[in-house]
N, C-alpha and C positions, 0 to 999 in steps of 0.2 A: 187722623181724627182731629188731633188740634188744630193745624192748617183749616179744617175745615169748619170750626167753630169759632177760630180768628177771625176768616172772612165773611162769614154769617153778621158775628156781633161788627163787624166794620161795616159792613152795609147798613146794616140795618141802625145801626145806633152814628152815623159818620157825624152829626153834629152834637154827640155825645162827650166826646173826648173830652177828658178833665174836668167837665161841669161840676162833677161832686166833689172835688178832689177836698176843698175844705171843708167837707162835713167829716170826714175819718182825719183832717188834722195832716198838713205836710211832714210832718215830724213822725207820723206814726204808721204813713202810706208805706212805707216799705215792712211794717210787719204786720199789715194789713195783707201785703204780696204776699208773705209766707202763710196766713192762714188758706189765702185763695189758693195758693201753690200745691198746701201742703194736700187739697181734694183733688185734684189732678193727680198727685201722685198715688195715693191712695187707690183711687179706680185703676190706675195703670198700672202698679202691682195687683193686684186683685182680680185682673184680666189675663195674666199670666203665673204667676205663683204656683195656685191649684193644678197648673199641669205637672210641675216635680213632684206635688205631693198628692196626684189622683192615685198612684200604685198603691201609696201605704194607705190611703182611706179606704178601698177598697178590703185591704187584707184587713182591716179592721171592721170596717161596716158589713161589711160582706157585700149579696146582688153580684148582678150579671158584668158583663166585661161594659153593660153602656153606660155602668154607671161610671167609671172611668170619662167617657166621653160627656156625660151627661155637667160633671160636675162643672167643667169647664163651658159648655155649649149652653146649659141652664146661663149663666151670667151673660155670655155674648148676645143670647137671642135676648133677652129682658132687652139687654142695653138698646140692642136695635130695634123693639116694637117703643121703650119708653123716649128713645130718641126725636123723635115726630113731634112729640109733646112738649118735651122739656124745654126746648128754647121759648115757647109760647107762654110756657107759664112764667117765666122771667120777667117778659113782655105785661103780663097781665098782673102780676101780684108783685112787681118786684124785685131782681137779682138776689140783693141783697138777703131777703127773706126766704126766697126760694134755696137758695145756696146752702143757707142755715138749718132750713127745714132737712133739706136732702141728706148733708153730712151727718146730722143727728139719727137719721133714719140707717143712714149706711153704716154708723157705729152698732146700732141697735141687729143689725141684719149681720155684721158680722161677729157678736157677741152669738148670737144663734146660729152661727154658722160652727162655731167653736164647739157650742155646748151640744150639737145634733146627736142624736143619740143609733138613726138609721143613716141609712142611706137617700131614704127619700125626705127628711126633715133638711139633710145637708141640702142636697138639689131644689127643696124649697127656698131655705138662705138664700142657696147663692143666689134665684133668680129675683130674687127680693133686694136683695147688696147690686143686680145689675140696672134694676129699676132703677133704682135709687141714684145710682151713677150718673144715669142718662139724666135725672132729673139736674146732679150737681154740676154736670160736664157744662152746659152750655151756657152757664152763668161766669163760669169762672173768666172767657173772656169780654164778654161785657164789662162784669167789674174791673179789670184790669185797664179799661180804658174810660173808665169814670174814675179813677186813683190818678192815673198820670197823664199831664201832657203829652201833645203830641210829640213835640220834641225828645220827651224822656220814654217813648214807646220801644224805640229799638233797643236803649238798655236794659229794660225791662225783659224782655222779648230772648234780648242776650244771658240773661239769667235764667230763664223759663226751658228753652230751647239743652242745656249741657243737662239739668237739672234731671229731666224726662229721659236725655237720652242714657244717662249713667244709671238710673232707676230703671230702665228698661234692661240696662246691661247689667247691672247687680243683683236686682232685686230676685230672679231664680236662684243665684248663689247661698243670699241671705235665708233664703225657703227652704234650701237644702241642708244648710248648717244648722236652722232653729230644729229639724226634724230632726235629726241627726242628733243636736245635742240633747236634746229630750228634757227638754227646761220644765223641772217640777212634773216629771212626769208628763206634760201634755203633748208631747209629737207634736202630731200636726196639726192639733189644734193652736198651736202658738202663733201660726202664719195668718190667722182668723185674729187671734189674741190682740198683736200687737196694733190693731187698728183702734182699740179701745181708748189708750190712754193718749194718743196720737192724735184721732179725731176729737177727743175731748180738747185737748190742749189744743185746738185750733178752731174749735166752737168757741169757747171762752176767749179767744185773741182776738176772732173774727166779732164776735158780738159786740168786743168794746172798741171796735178800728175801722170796721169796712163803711164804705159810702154808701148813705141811702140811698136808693132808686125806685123813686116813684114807679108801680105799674097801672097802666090803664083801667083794672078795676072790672069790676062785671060788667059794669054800664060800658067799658069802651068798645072800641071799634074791633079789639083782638078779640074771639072767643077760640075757648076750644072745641075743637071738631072729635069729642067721644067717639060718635058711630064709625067715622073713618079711622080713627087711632084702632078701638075695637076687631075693624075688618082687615086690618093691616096685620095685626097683628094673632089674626087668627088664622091668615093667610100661609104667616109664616111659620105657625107654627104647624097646620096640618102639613108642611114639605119638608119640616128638619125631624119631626120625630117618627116619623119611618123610617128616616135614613139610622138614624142614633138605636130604634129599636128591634128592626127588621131581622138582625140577626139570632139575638137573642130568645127573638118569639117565632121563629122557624118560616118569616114573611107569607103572613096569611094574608088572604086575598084583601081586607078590610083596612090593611094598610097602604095597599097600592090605591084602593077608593081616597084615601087620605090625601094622598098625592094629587091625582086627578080634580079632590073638590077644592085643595088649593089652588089650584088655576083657576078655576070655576069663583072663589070669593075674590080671587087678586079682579079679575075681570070683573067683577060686582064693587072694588074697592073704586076702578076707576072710573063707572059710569058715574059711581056716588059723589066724587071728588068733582067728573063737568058739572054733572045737576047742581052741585051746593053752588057753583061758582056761576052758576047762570043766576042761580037765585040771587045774589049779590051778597053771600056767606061765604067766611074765610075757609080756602079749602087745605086739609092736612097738606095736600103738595099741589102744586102748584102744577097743572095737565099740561101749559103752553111749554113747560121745561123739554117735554118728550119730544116737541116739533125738532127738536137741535139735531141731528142726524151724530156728531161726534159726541154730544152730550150721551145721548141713547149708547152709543159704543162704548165710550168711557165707565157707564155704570154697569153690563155687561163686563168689562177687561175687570170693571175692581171684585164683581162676584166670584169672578175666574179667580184672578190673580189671589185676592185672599183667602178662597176656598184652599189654593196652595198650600198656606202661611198656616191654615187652621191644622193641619195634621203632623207637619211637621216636629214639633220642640213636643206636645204631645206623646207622639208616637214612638220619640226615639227616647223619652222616660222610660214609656214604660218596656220598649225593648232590652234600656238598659236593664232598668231595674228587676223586671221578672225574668225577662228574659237570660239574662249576661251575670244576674244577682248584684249588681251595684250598689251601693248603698245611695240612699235620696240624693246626700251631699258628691259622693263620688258622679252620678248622674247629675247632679245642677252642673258643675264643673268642667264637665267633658260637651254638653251643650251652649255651655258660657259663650264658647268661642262664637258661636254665633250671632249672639248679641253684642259681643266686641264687632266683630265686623260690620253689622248693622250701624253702628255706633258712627265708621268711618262711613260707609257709605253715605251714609245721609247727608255727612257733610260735604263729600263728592258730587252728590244729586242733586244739594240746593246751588253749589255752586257752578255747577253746569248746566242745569236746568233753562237758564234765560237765554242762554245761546244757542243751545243743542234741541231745544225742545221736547218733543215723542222720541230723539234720539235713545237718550238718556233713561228713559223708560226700556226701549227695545235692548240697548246695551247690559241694563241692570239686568235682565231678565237672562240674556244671553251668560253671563258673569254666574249669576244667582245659578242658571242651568248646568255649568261647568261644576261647580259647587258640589251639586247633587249628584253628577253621574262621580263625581269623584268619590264623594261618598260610597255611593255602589260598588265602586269598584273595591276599597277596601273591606267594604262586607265580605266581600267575594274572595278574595286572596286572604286575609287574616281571619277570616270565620270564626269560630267563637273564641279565638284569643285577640280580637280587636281591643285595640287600648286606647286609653283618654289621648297620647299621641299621635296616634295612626287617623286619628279625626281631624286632629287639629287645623291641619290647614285647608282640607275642604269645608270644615266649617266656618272657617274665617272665610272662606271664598266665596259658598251661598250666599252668609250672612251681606258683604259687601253689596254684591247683588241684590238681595231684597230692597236696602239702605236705599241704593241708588234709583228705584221705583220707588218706596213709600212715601219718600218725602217730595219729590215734585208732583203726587200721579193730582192732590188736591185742583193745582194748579193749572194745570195742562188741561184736565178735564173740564172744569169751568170757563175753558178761553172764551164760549162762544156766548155764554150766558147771558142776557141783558139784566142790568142790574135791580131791572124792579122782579126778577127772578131768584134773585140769589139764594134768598134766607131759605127758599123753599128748595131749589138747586143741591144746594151744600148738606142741607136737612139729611136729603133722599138718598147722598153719597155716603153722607157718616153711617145710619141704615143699613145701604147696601152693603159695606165692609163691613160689618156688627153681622149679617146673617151673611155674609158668604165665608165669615168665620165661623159662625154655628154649622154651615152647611158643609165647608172643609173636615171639621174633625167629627162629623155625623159620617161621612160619605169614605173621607181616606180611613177612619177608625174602622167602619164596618169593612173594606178591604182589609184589613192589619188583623182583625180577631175573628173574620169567616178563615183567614189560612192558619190562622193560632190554634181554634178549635179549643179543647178539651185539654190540651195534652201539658198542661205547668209548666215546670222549668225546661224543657226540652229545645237545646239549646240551639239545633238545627233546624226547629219549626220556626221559632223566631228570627233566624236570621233568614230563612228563607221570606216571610212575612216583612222583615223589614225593608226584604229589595225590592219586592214588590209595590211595595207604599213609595220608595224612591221613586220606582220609576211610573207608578202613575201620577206621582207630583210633578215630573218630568211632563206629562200628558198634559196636564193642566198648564205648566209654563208656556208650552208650545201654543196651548190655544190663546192664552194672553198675548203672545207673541205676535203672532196671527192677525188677534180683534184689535192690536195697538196700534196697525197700520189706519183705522178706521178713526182713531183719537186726533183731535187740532193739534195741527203740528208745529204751536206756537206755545207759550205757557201763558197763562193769563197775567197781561202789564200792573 
């Protein structure tokens, strides 16, 4: 997702760079980065967290096993219906303002995310905390390249880059420990909590540091495209909440009508999208992008591929923990090793990525697949005495795998893009990953709790449910595997 809101705001803003730099003061641009920094890491915890602690809200809120799924998949689908938008409104009102607006909104949404009192108050939060993401995400690099020269980009860049990937590798840990220790009584309201005092103290830094950025205003030439944002995101929501509810509600025929009339509005989204652009109105995406034959592949491989990623850290929670009885913390723990291995990959993938091209994609994948049947197979032989060790190294092996796809797939897939495409290009990628994560742990979840059933801690139904979810992630690998022979087999220079 960053990679892809890098090259958006570079495109898009390329005679931007530094222009503001002296309105936030050289002296004070670097803790100007840390407020911008500190929304980036914010969403990026808050994108994963809620998965160590969906078991215990559960036993606490009560509801069906999708609330579980819901909790996590409410923030991913927001993020990707609000994603479309939010780079535009930056363009139109501002970065600056927008950025400010967003993070006060996402402190406010995860204060209510804290205080929920059901289950469906939480699932509101969250998908209000993911709105709100999408609105903060696509500013943060914009601003980053109105603070610094171009010279001073890549250290920048070098700070941004360890930052996300340690926060991505800690922060389940920190989710499982806060739950665990039970700070003042709150569980798992504390992983909601600590966004309070966090996001405040980088509203107040941000307000008196960051550079203004004029936006084009209502009178300019950006407008927002409501009805298409609207149809996009109603599109996708009649296709994820079948998958997320279909179990729970004994899949009545009115769900699978759900499914079918999202094809039916996605197909209404894109005559709406030529029509505006014939009119000489700016359209949510940009239609000439789909002519690209590897482009069209590439956002296929990332639905695949991240529908993967959605069920996995998920599923093997809550196997731990209902399943195996783990505690939050003992469960963040035993999953860590995956985001350690993500950790190295990524920096295997960006650094192979220019040479190897689609290689490094098919390798990762191949790696990632090892990982997982590895996995399996410990299920299988240590059954329900499986330990935080017995994971270890197939977890660090997945992980490497993923690492090694997510961070070039931005790259690779936009090789073929023409550059008055981009903004809209990159848009429709970040998007796609945002619902083929909603769509992963809507789809691998309902696999995981139709073989769970009814039956609690029973600790052979779960492992059995947990092989199964392996090896249809395995399914899934396979078909990215497949659609990534179809991807530019160069990375974009």
């Amino acid at each position: 997702m960053s990679a892809a809101a890098v090259t958006r705001s570079a495109d898009r803003e390329a005679t931007g760079a530094g222009e503001n730099v002296g309105a936030a003061g050289r002296k004070l641009r670097w803790v100007a980065f840390g407020a911008v920094i500190t929304a980036a890491v914010m969403d990026l915890l808050d994108s994963t967290i809620a998965q160590v602690a969906a078991p215990t809200i559960r036993s606490e809120l009560g509801g069906s096993y999708a609330v579980i799924e819901w909790v996590t998949a409410a923030y991913a689908l927001a993020m990707a219906v609000g994603l479309l938008t939010g780079g535009r409104l930056g363009d139109i009102f501002g970065r600056r303002r927008v950025l400010l607006t967003g993070m006060a909104g996402f402190v406010l949404a995860s204060a209510a995310c804290a205080a929920a009192q059901s289950a469906g108050e939480l699932i509101g939060a969250r998908a209000a905390q993911g709105l709100l993401g999408a609105i903060m995400l696509p500013q943060v690099f914009g601003l980053i390249r109105d603070m610094f020269e171009a010279h001073e980009m890549g250290k920048a860049f070098s700070v941004y880059g360890p930052v996300m990937g340690l926060s991505a590798m800690l922060g389940p840990i920190a989710a499982g420990g806060l739950i665990s220790a039970n700070v003042l009584g709150t569980g798992w309201r504390m992983i909601f909590l600590v966004n309070v005092p966090v996001g405040l103290a980088a509203l107040a830094l941000g307000a008196r540091t960051l550079p203004g950025s004029a936006g084009s205003g209502t009178g300019g030439a950006r407008r927002l495209d409501l009805p298409g944002a609207l149809l996009a995101g109603a599109a996708m929501f009649l296709l994820v909440f079948p998958l997320a509810q279909g179990h729970s509600l004994g899949w009545p025929a009115w769900l699978f009508g759900m499914m079918a009339a999202s094809v039916l509005v996605l197909a209404g989204f894109g005559w709406y999208q030529v029509r505006r652009q014939r009119a000489g109105r700016d359209p949510l995406v940009e239609p000439s992008v789909f002519r690209h034959r590897p482009y069209s592949a590439g956002i296929v491989f990332s639905v695949v591929f991240t529908g993967s990623l959605g069920g996995i850290v998920m599923i093997f929670n809550v196997f731990l923990q209902n399943g195996l009885g783990f505690t939050p913390w003992h469960s963040a723990v035993t999953t860590a090793p995956w985001a350690a291995g993500a950790f190295v990959g990524s920096a295997v993938g960006g650094i192979a990525m220019a040479k190897l091209g689609r290689r490094v994609l098919l390798a990762g994948l191949v790696v990632e697949a090892a990982g997982l049947a590895g996995i399996y197979a410990v299920l299988r032989v240590a059954g329900g005495g499986v330990s935080t060790v017995d994971l270890l190294a197939p977890m660090v092996i997945g992980g490497i795998g993923m690492g090694m796809v997510f961070v070039p797939l931005f790259d690779i897939v936009m090789a073929g893009v023409r550059p008055q495409e981009m903004g809209s290009a990159s848009g429709v990628l970040q998007t796609v990953n945002s619902l083929g994560m909603s769509l992963g742990i809507a789809g691998i979840g309902a696999i995981f709790f139709a073989l769970v059933g009814g039956h609690g801690q029973h600790v052979p139904v779960y492992l059995h449910a947990a092989e199964w979810t392996a090896l249809a992630t395995l399914v899934l690998l396979a078909g990215s595997f497949v659609i990534g022979f179809g991807l530019p087999k160069r990375a974009r220079s």
